[in-house]
C-alpha positions in Angstrom: 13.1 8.6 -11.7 11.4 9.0 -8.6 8.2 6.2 -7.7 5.3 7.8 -5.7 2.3 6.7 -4.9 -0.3 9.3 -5.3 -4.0 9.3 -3.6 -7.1 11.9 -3.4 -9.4 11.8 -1.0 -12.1 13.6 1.2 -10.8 16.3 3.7 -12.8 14.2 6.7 -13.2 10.2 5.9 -15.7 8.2 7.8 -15.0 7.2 11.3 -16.4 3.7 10.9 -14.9 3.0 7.6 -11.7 4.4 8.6 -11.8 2.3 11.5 -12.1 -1.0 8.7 -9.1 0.0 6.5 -7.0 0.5 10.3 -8.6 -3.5 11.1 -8.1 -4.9 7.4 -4.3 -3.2 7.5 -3.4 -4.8 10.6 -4.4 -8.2 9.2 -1.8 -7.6 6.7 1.1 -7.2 8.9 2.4 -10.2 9.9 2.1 -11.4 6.0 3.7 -8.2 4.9 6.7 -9.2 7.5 6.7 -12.6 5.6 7.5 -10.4 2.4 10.0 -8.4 3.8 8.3 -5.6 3.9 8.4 -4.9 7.6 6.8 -1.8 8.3 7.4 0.8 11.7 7.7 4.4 12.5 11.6 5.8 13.7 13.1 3.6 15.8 10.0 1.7 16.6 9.1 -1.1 15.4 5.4 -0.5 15.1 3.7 1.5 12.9 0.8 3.8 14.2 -2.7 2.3 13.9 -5.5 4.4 15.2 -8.7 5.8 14.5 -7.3 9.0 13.6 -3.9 8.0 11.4 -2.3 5.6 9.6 1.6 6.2 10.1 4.1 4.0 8.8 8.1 3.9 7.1 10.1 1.3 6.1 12.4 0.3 9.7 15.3 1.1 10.8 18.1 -0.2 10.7 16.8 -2.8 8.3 18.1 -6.4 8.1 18.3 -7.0 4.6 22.4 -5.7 4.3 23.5 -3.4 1.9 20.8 -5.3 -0.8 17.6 -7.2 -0.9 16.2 -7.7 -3.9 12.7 -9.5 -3.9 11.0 -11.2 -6.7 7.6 -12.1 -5.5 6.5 -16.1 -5.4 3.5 -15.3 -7.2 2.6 -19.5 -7.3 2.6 -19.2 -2.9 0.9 -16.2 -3.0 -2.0 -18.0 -5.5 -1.9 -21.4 -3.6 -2.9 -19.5 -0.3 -6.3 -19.1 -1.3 -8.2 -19.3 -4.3 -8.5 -15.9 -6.1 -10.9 -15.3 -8.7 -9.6 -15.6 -12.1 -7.1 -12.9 -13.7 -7.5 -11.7 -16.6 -5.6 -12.2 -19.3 -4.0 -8.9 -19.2 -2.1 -9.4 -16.5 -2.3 -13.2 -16.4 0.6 -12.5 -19.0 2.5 -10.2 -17.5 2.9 -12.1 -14.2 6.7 -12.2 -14.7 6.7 -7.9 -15.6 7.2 -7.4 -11.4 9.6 -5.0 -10.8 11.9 -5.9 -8.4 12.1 -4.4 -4.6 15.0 -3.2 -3.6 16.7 -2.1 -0.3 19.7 -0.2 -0.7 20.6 -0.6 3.3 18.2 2.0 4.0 14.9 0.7 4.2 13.0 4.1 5.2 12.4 6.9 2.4 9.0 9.1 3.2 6.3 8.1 5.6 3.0 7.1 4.4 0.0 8.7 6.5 -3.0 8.6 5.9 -5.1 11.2 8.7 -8.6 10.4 9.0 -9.6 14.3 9.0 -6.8 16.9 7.6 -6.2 19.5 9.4 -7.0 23.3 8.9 -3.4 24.5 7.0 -4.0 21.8 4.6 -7.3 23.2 3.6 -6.2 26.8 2.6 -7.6 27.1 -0.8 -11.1 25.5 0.7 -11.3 22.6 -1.4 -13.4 19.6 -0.6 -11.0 16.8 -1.6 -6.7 16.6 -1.0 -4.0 14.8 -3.1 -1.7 13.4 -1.0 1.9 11.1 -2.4 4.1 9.0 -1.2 7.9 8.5 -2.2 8.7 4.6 -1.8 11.4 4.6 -4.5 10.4 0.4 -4.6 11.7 0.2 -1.3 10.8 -3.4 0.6 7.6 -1.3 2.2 6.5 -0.3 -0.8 4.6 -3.2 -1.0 3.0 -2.1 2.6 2.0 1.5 0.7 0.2 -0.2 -1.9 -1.5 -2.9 0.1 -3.5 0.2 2.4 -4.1 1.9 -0.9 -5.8 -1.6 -2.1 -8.0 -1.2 1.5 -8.4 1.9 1.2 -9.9 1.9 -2.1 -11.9 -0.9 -1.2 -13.3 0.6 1.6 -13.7 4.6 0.6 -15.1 3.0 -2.8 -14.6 6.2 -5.5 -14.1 8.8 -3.0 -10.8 7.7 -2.8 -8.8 8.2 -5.5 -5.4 6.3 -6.5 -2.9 6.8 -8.8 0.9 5.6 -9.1 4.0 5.7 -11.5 3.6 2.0 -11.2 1.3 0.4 -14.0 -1.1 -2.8 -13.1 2.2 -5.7 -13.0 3.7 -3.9 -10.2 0.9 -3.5 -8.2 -0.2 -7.4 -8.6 2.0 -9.1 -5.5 0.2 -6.4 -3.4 -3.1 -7.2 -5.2 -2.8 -11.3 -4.3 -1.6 -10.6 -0.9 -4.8 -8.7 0.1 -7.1 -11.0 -2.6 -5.4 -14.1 -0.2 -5.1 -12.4 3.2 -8.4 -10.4 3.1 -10.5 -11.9 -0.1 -10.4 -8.7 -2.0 -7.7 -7.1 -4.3 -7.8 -8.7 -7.4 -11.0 -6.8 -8.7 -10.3 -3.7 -6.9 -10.8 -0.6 -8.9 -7.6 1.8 -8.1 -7.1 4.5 -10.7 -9.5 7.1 -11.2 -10.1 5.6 -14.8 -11.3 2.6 -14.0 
C-alpha cells in the first residue's frame, strides 16, 4: 500500500505566517540530519526555503546503502527537553513506530508547499486545495511530517492534515518539534480533532 500524506489548505496562505512555518522548518534541519532524514531538492543538497515555497525530496544518492532501517530513540528525543505529559493513548503505544526505511533510493515525490497556488490549480474556483505527498516511509518522511506539525501549528484549522499513518507513527516527528521548537505534542493535525 502506498503512504501519503495528505493536506488542505487556503489557495493564498498568509505571507507572515508563511514566513514562520519557512523559520520554524529551518530550525528543524540540522536535527532532522541527526535522524537521518536529510532533506534536498535533485542533486542539491538544500532544500528550497523561501517566502513563496517550501521544496524538498529525500537526497540523492543517499548514504544509507541498499537499507537503513530507523527505529527512533524515543528516551533522547524526551531527555532533550521536557515535553508536557502524553497521554496515555499514545504513552502505550510508544513502541507501535513503524520503521523508516531506505531502499537505496532515498527520493520518492517532492513535498511543496506554495504559499499562493497558481491559476490552473484553481479551475473549478474553489476556495481551499488538497494537496498529498508519497513518502512510502522513506528516511524524509519524517521531514514531511515535521512541516505538516508547523504548519498546522501556524495555519491553526485552515490547514487541514490527514495521513495513512495513525497517531504512533507520527509521534518521533511530534517530539522532535515538541523538543526542537516547544510545540508538537498537543498539536491538533486531523480535521477531527
Amino acid at each position: 500500500m502506498q503512504y501519503n500524506h495528505m493536506w488542505g489548505r487556503p489557495v493564498t496562505l498568509p505571507l507572515h505566517v508563511f514566513c514562520a512555518v519557512v523559520d520554524d522548518f529551518r530550525r528543524l534541519l540540522a536535527p532532522l540530519a541527526d535522524h537521518d532524514a536529510h532533506v534536498g531538492l535533485s542533486e542539491e543538497r538544500d532544500p528550497r526555503l523561501d517566502d513563496d515555497v517550501i521544496a524538498f525530496n529525500g537526497v540523492s544518492p543517499c548514504q544509507h546503502g541498499r537499507r537503513l532501517r530507523r527505529v527512533t530513540d524515543v528516551g533522547r528525543l524526551l531527555a532533550v527537553r521536557s515535553p508536557p505529559p502524553l497521554d496515555g493513548r499514545v504513552e502505550n503505544r510508544l513502541q507501535a513506530f513503524r520503521r523508516r526505511e531506505c531502499r537505496g533510493c532515498c527520493p520518492l515525490q517532492p513535498f511543496v508547499l506554495e504559499r499562493e497556488l497558481a491559476q490552473a490549480d484553481l479551475a473549478d474556483g474553489r476556495a481551499s486545495v488538497w494537496r498529498w505527498c508519497r513518502t512510502d516511509r522513506r528516511p524524509y518522511d519524517l521531514a514531511v511530517m515535521c512541516v505538516l506539525i508547523v504548519a498546522r501549528e501556524h495555519f491553526g484549522p485552515s490547514f487541514l492534515v490527514d495521513s495513512n499513518g495513525d497517531e504512533p507513527q507520527w509521534l518521533e516527528a511530534r517530539l522532535l518539534c515538541e523538543s526542537v521548537l516547544g510545540y508538537g505534542l498537543q498539536t491538533l493535525l486531523w480535521h477531527g480533532d
